[in-house]
C-alpha positions, 0 to 999 in steps of 0.5 A: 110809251113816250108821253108828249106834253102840249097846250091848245088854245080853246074859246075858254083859254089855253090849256095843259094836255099830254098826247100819248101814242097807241097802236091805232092813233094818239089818246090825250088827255087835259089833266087839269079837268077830271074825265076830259079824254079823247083820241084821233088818228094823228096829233092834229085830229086828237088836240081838235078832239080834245079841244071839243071836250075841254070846251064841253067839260067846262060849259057843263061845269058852268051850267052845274054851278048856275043850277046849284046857285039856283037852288041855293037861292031858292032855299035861302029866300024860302027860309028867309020867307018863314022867318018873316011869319 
């Protein structure tokens, strides 16, 4: 099936997507963000849907990176604790 390539605007900017038709509507992915895939009816409901995705894929993303600078923080002081004993 053809292959439609198109970018949507989200709160964290714009971004590549590729819109592919299927029997019951149109499957669309971001490439450039590993697992982010939806669908809608129409082109208009599935970059909506995506946009969605995008947003929460990279909010995750950002919650991941403050959870593992936490923890990175944590063990750092903790190490620098012992070396002062």
């Amino acid at each position: 099936m053809k292959k439609i390539k198109a970018k949507v605007k989200t709160k964290y900017g714009v971004h590549e997507i590729i819109l592919e038709k299927d029997e019951r509507g149109y499957v669309v992915e971001a490439p450039n963000l590993d697992g982010v895939l939806s669908w809608g009816k129409n082109i208009k409901e599935a970059k909506e849907m995506v946009k969605e995705a995008i947003d929460l894929c990279i909010e995750c993303l950002v919650e991941e990176r403050i959870h593992l600078s936490r923890k990175r923080q944590a063990e750092i002081t903790a190490k620098d604790l012992l070396r002062l004993k």
